[in-house]
N, C-alpha and C positions, 0 to 999 in steps of 0.2 A: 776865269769863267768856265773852262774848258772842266778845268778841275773841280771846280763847283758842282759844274750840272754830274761830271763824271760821278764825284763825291754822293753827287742826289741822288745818280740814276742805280748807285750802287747800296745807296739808304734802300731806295725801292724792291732792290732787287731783296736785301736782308729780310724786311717787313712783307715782302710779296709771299719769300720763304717760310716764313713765320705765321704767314697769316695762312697759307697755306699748310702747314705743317701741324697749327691748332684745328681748321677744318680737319684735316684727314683724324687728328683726335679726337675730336667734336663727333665725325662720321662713325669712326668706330665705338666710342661710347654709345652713341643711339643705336648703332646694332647690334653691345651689347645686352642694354637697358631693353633692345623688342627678345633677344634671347630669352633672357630672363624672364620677362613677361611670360615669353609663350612660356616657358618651362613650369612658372607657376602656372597658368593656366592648365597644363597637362598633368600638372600635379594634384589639381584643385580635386580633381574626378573620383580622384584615388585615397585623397582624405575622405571626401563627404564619406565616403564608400565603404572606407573602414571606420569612420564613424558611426556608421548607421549602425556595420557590422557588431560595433561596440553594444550598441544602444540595444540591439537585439538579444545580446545575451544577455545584459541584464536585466531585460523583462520577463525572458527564461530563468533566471535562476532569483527574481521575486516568489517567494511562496503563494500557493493556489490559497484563495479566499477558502477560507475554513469551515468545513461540514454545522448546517448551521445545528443547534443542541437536540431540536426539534427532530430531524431526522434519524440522529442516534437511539431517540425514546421511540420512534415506531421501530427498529430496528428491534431493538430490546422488547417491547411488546408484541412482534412479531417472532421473536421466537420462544416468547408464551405460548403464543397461540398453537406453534409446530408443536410444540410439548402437548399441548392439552388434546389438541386433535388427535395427537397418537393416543395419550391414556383414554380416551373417549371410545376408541375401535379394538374390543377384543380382538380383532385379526391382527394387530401391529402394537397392542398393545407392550411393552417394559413389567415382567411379573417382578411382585414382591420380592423373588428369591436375589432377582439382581440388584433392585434395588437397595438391599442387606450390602452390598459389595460394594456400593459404590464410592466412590473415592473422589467423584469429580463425572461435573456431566456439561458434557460438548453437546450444545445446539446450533446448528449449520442451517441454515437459507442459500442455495445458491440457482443458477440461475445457464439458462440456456445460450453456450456461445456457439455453437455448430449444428449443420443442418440433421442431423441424429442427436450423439448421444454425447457427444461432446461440450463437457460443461465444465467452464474454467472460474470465471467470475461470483462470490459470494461473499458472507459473510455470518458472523455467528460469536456467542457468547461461551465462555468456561465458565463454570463455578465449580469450588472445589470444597471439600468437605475438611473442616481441622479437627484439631487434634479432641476440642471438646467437645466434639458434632454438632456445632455450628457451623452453618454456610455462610462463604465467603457474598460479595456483591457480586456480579455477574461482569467477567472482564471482558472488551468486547475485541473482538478478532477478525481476520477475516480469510477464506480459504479459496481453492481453486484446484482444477484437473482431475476432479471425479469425474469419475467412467460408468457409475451405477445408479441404480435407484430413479432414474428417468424414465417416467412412462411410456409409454409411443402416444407420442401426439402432448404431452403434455411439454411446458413452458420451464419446471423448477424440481429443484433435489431439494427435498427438506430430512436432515437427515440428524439423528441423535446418534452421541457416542456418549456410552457408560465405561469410562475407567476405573479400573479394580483395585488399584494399588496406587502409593504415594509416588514413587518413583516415576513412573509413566506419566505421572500428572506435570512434575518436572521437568521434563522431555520439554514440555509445551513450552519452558524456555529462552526456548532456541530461536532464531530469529524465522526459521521455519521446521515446520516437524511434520515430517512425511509419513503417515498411518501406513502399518505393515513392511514399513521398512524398518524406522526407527523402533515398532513395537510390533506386536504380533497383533493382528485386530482379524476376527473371525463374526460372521453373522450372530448377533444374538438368538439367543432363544424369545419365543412369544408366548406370550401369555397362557395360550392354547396349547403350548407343548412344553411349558414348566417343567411337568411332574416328572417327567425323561429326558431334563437335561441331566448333564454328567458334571459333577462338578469340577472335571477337569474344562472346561468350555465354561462355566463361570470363571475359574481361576484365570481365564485370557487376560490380557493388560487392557486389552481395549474390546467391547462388542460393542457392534454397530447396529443398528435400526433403520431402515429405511421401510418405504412403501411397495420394494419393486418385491414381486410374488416368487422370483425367482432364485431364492436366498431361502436356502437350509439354515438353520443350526450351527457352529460349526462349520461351516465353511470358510475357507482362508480367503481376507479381502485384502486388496490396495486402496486403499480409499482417499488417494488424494494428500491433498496438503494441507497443513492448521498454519497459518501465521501470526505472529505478534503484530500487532494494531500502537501501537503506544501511542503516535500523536492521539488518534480516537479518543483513548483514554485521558491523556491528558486533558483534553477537551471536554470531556463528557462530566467529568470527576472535577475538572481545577482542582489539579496535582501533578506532580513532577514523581510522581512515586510507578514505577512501573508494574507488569503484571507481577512478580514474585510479591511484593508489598501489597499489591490488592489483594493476592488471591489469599494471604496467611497473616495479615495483620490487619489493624483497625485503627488507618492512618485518614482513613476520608470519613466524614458523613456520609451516610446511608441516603441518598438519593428519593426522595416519595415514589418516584416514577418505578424506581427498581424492583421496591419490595412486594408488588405483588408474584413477582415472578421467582424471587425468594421463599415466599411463602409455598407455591407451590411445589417446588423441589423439597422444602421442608417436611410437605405433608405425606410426600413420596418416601421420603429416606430421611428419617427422626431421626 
């Protein structure tokens, strides 16, 4: 009996062992399993977070809703209008002689970003003259960091560039083409003072026109920057064909909206 209960008291003792020894595993897995927990928990923070991070940039790097066509066409008929208010004012008038010269003609809009004279933001059209004196459609563009031609007190630079040569029309190329650096660009001559230009000052790559009173002849300008536009164009046109293709061959349809400002240029420089 002795031996019995001894035998039992010693079953007890094993299964007491036992049963304790699965508790203290039992213990440490659940303060495992709360580890864990928290760790996701502290981790959860740091997903969302770079999640979101995720989410952000690729709303950034969705392309901006597209300039709608309509606004391209005031653009383009707004720099008819630059054009025609200059030929309209003997004082700022483009005379005949250069227009013989022309190669290619830059019309610029741009627009007031500083409390003077500082004016970055614009935009503006090329057409360029081929080989069988036909004009090209009007490729549109857009420029920025003119220094001149700003009235005091006025809002905008509306400014023409007459290029003389095929070369220089070229230039325009470039993903940006900086007037008077990449070419020489000097004040044009005006209408009122034709008959004493030099035809070295025709011969310039680029004269410029503006409104400011303060531009001789001949005078050496900076005038800022021309950039290439091509989504624009692609847009405007539906065409994958860029400025070199617009401006010297006849890969698009001719636009209704365009050709009045075609025609103008046309009536200028046949």
């Amino acid at each position: 009996m002795k031996w019995r209960r001894a035998g039992w008291i010693e079953g007890e003792r094993q299964a007491g062992g036992e049963a304790r020894g699965n508790g203290f595993q039992s213990a440490l897995s659940k303060v495992g399993d709360a580890c864990i927990v928290r760790h996701k928990k502290s981790i959860f923070p740091m997903k969302k977070l770079f999640s979101s991070l995720v989410l952000f940039l690729a709303v950034l790097s969705v392309p901006c809703l597209a300039t709608p066509r309509k606004d391209y066409v005031t653009r383009i008929e707004s720099c008819r209008a630059v054009l025609e208010n200059f030929m309209d004012n003997k004082a700022y008038a483009i005379p005949p002689q250069v227009w013989e010269r022309a190669r290619a003609v830059v019309i610029i809009n741009q627009f007031r970003a500083g409390f003077l004279f500082g004016v970055k933001s614009g935009y503006g059209v090329v057409l360029a003259k081929r080989s069988d004196s036909s004009w090209s459609i009007p490729v549109l563009i857009s420029a920025g960091e003119a220094s001149f031609g700003l009235q005091l007190g006025g809002t905008d630079v509306e400014t023409i560039y007459i290029i003389t040569d095929d070369a220089t029309v070229k230039l325009l190329y470039k993903a940006k083409f900086n007037l008077g650096a990449d070419a020489k660009a000097v004040a044009g001559p005006r209408w009122a003072e034709a008959e004493a230009v030099s035809k070295e000052i025709l011969a310039t790559p680029v004269l410029v026109y503006t409104k400011s009173k303060g531009l001789f002849a001949g005078a050496s300008l900076k005038a800022g920057y021309l950039a290439r536009d091509d989504q624009a164009n692609r847009n405007f046109y539906n065409t994958q064909y860029t400025m070199p293709e617009l401006l010297y061959g006849d890969f698009v349809t001719v636009p209704d909206e365009v050709k009045p400002l075609i025609n103008t240029v046309k009536q200028l420089a046949p």
